[in-house]
Each structure stands twice: as C-alpha cells, then as structure tokens.
C-alpha positions as a Markdown table, in Angstrom:
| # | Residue | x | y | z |
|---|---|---|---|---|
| 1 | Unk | 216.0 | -72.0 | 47.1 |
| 2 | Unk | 213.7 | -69.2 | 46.5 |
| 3 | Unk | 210.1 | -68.6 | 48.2 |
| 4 | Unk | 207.2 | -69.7 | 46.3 |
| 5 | Unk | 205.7 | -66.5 | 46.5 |
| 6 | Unk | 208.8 | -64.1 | 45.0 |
| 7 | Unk | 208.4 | -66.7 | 42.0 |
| 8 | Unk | 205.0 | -65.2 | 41.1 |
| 9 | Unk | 204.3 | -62.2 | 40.3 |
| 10 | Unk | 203.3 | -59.1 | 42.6 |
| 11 | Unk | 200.2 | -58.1 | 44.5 |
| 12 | Unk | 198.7 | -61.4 | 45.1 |
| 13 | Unk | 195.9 | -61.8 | 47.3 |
| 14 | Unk | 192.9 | -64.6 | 48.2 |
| 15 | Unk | 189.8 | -64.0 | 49.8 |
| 16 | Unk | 187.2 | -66.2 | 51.6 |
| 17 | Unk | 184.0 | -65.9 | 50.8 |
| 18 | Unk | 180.8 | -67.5 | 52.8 |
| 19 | Unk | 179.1 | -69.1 | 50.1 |
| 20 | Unk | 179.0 | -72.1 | 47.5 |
| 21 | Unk | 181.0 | -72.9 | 44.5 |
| 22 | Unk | 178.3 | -72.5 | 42.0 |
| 23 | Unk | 176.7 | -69.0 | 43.2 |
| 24 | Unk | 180.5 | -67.6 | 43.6 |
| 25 | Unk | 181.4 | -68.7 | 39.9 |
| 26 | Unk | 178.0 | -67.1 | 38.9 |
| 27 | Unk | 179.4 | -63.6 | 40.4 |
| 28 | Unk | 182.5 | -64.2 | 39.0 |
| 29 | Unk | 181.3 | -64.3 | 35.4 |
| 30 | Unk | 180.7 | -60.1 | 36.2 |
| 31 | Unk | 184.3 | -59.7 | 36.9 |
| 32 | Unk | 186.5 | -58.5 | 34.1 |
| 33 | Unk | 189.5 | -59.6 | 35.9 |
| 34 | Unk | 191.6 | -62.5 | 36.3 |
| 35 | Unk | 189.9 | -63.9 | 39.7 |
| 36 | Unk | 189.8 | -67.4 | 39.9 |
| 37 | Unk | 187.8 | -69.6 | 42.8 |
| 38 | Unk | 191.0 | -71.4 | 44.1 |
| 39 | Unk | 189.3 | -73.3 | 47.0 |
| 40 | Unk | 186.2 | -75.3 | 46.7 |
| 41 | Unk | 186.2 | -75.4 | 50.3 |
| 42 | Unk | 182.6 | -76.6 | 51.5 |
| 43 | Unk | 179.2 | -76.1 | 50.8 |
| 44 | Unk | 179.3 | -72.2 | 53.2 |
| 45 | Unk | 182.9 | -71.8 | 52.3 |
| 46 | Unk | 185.2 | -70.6 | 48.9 |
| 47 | Unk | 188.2 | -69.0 | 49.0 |
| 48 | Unk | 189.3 | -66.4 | 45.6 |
| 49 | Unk | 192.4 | -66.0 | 44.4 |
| 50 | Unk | 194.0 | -63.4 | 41.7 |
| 51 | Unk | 195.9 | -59.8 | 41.8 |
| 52 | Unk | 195.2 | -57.8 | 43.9 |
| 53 | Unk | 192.9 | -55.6 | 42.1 |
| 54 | Unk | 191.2 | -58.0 | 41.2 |
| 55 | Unk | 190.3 | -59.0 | 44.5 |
| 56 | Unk | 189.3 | -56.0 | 45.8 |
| 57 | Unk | 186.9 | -56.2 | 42.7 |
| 58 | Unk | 185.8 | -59.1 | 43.8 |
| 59 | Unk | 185.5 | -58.2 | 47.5 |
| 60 | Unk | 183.3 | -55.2 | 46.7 |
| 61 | Unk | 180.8 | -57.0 | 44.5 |
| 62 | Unk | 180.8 | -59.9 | 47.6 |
| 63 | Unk | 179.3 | -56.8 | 50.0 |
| 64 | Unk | 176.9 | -55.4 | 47.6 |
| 65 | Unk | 175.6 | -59.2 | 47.2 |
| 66 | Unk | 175.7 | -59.1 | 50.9 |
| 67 | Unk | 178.1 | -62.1 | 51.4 |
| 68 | Unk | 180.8 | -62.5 | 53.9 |
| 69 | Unk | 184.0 | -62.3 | 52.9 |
| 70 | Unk | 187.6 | -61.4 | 54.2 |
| 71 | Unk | 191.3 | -61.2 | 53.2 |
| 72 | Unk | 193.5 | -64.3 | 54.1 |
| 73 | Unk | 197.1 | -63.7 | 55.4 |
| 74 | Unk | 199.0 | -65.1 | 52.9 |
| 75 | Unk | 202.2 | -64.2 | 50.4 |
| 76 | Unk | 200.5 | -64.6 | 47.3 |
| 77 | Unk | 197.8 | -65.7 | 45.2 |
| 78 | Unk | 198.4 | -69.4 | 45.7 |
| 79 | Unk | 196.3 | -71.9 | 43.1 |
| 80 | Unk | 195.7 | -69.4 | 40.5 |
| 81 | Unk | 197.9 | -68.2 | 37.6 |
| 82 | Unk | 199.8 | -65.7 | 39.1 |
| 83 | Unk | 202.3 | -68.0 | 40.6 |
| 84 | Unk | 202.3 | -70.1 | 37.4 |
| 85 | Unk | 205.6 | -68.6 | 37.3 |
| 86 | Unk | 206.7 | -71.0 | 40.3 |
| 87 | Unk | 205.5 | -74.5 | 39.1 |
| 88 | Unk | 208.9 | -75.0 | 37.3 |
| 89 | Unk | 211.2 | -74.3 | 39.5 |
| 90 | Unk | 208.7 | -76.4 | 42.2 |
| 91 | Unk | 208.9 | -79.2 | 39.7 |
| 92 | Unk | 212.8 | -78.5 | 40.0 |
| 93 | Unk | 212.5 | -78.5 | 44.0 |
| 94 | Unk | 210.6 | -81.7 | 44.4 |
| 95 | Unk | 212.0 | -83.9 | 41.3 |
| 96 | Unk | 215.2 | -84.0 | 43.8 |
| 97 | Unk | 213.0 | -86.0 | 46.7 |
| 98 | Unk | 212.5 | -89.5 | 45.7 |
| 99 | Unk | 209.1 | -90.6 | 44.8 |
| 100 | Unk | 207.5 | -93.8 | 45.3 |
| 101 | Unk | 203.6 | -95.0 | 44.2 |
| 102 | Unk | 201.2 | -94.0 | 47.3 |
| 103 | Unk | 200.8 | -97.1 | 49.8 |
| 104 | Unk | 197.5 | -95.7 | 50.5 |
| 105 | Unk | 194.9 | -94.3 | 48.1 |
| 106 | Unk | 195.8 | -90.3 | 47.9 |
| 107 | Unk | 193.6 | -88.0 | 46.5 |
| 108 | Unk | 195.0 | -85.0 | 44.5 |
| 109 | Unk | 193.7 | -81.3 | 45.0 |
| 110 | Unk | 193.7 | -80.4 | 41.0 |
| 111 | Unk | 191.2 | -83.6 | 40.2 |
| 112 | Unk | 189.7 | -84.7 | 43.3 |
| 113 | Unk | 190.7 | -88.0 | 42.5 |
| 114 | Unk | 193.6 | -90.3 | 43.7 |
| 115 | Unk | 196.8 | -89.8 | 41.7 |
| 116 | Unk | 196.9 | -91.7 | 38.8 |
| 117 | Unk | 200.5 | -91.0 | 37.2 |
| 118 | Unk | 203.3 | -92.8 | 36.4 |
| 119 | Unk | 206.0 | -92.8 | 39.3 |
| 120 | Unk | 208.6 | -90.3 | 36.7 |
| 121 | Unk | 205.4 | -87.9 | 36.4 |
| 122 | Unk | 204.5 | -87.5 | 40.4 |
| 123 | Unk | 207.1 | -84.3 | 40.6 |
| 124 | Unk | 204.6 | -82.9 | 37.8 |
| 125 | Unk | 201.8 | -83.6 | 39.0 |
| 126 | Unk | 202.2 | -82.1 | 42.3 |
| 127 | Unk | 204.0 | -79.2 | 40.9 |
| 128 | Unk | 201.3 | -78.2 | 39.1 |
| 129 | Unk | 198.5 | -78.2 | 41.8 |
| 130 | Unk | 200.5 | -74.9 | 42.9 |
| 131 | Unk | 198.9 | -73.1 | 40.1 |
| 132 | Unk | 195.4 | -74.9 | 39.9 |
| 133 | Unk | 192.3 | -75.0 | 42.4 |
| 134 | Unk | 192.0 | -77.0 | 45.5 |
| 135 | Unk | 188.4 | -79.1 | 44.9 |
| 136 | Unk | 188.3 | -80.0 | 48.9 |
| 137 | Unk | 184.8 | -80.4 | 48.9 |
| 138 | Unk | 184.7 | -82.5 | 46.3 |
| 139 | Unk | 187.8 | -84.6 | 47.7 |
| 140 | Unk | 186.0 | -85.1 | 51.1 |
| 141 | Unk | 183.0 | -86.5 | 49.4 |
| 142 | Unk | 184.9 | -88.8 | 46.9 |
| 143 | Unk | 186.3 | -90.1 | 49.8 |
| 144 | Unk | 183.0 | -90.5 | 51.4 |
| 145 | Unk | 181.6 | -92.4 | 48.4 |
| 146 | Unk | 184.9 | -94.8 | 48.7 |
| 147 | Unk | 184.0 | -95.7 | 51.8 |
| 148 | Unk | 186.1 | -93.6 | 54.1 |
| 149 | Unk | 184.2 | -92.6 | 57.5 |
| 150 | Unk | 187.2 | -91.3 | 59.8 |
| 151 | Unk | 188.8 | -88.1 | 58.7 |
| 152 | Unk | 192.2 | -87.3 | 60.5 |
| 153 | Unk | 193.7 | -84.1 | 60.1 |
| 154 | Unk | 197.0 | -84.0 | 60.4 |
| 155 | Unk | 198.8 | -80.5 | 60.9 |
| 156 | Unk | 198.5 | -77.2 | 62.7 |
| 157 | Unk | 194.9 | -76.4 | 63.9 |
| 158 | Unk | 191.8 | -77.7 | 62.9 |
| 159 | Unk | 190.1 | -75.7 | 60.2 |
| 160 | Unk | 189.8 | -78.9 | 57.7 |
| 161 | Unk | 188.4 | -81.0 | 60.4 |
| 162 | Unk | 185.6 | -78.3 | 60.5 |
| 163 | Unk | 185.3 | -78.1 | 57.0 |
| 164 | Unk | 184.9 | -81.7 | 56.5 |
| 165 | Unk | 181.7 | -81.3 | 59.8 |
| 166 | Unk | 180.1 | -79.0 | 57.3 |
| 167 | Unk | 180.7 | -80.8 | 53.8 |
| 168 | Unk | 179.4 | -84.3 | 55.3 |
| 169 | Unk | 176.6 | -82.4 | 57.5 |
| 170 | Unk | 174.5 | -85.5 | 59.3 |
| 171 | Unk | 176.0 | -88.1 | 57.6 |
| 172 | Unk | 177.9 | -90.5 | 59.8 |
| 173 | Unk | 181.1 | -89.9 | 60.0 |
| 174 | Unk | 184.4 | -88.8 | 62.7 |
| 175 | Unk | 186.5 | -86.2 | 62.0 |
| 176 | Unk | 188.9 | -85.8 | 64.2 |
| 177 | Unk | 192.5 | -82.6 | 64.3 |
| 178 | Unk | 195.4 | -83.9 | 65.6 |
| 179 | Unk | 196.1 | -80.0 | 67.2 |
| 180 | Unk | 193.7 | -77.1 | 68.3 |
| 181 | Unk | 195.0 | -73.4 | 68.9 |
| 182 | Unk | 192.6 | -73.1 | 72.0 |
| 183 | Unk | 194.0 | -76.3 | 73.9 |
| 184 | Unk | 197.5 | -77.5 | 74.8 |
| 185 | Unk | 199.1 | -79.3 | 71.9 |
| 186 | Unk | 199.7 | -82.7 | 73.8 |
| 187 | Unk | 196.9 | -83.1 | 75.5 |
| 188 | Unk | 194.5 | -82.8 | 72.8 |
| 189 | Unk | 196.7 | -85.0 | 70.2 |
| 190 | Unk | 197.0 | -87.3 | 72.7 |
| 191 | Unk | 193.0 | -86.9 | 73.0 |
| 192 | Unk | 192.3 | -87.4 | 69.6 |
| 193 | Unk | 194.6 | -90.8 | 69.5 |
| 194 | Unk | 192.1 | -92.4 | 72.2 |
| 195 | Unk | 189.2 | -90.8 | 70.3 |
| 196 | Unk | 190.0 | -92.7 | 67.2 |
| 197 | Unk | 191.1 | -96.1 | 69.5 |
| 198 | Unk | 187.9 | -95.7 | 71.4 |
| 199 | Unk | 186.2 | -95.3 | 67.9 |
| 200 | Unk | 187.5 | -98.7 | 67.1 |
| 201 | Unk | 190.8 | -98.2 | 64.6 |
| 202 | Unk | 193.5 | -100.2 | 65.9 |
| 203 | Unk | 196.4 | -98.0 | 65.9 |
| 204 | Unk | 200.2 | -99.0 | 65.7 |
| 205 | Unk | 200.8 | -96.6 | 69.3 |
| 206 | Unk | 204.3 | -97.2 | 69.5 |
C-alpha cells in the first residue's frame, strides 16, 4: 500500500509549542492560514499542524510571543486536513483487519471519550482520527475522573508517560513506560513489570 504521508498533500509540517491549548488557539485566531492545534498534549505542551507556510507563520509569531517552540521530524502534517486525502484509502487499509467491540474501555483521540460505534463503523472511526486532533490531555483526565490511577505506556520511549506526570501534576497517580532511550530495553521493561507488581496489580507474567 502507499505511505500515509504521499496520500496528503506536500509540505506538511507540525510544531510543538510550550504552552496551553487555550493561549495557543488564542494566537492562532491571528493566523490567516490553515494551522490547526493537532495535539492537546498537556497543560506546558501543544503540538501545530498545517503546510508548511503555515507553520513557519506560526513558528515566528510563537518567538515574538516568546514561547518555545520546535519542528517535529515527521512526513507530514498528521491530524489536520492536509492528509484528509489519506482517511479513505486508511478506511480501505484497516476495514481488511477484523474488528471486534473493545474488551476494555478505549478511549478515542478525536472525542476523548471511549468509542462508542457500532462494530461495522470502527474502520471509520479510526480512519478518521488521522485527519482530526489528538485531545491527550483531555483523554488522560477522562480517564482519571473514571477511576484509572496506573498509566502504562506501551511503545518506544517514554514521552507520554511524561506527559501524563505533567497533566495529573500532584494527584496520586503511577505512570509507568514500558522502554526508555537512555537505559537498556530489557532491563527497564522488565523494571517497570515489578514496578507495577510491587504497586499491587496482579499481572498474568507468563
């Protein structure tokens, strides 16, 4: 199949910014250009996401506001409407995997809320995320408010782990990444498994 990003069109780019979703979309209202804030990351942390003029609109009105920001190393401008392009033939990609209803509550990224479709309309529904913002923040603390106090993070590296540290600040809480780039990949999964045993989660270790 074809790569997401040779589905959208040209000169995408994102940018994170060091500061909150409501001041960014406040500086974004000056922009006459299609920037959109595609990750609601955490309260210090949203990433833009639009052509690339646009962004380098964006990033020069970020240093005259004084704010941190820097260019992410990715294809395209993923979660805006320049890869809009790409939900269909996504759709296409992932209506040939065979979907079942969650066995666990799952939260999706374009409502912040667990998925509530149909099993036939899950391919859609995840498709179209591509092309819409990622409300993180706001997943981490709908989680929260449902009860959940251990965050795992499952993947390469830890950046969500740390994200989740800042969104939940003093409130008690573990987060804990399966992987770190600083530290040998066993050892520290293997880490983070008797963190989470010792934490009191009884875990199916075989």
């Amino acid at each position: 199949g074809e790569r997401l990003d040779t589905l959208g069109q040209p000169e995408g780019e994102m940018l994170a910014v060091q500061t909150d979703a409501p001041s960014m979309k406040a500086l974004l209202a000056q922009l006459d250009a299609r920037v959109v804030l595609a990750n609601d990351n955490a309260p210090n942390q949203v990433v833009l996401s639009g052509p690339a003029e646009g962004i380098d609109a964006a990033r020069a009105l970020c240093e005259q506001n004084d704010l941190k920001a820097r260019l992410l190393p990715v294809a395209t401008a993923f979660h805006s409407s320049v890869v809009s392009s790409a939900v269909t033939p996504f759709e296409t990609a992932v209506s040939k995997v065979r979907c079942k209803s969650p066995i666990v509550t799952t939260y999706a990224n374009r409502t912040a809320e667990p998925y509530n479709v149909p099993v036939a309309k899950l391919a859609n529904e995840i498709a179209t995320q591509l092309a819409h913002p990622v409300r993180f923040r706001e997943i981490v603390e709908a989680m929260y408010q449902d009860g959940a106090r251990t965050f795992v993070e499952v993947g390469p590296g830890s950046v969500l782990t740390t994200l989740v540290g800042h969104i939940l600040g003093e409130r008690s809480h573990q987060a804990v990444s399966l992987d770190h780039k600083s530290t040998n990949s066993t050892v520290h999964f293997l880490s983070a498994i008797g963190a989470i045993c010792v934490s009191g989660h009884e875990l199916d270790l075989a």
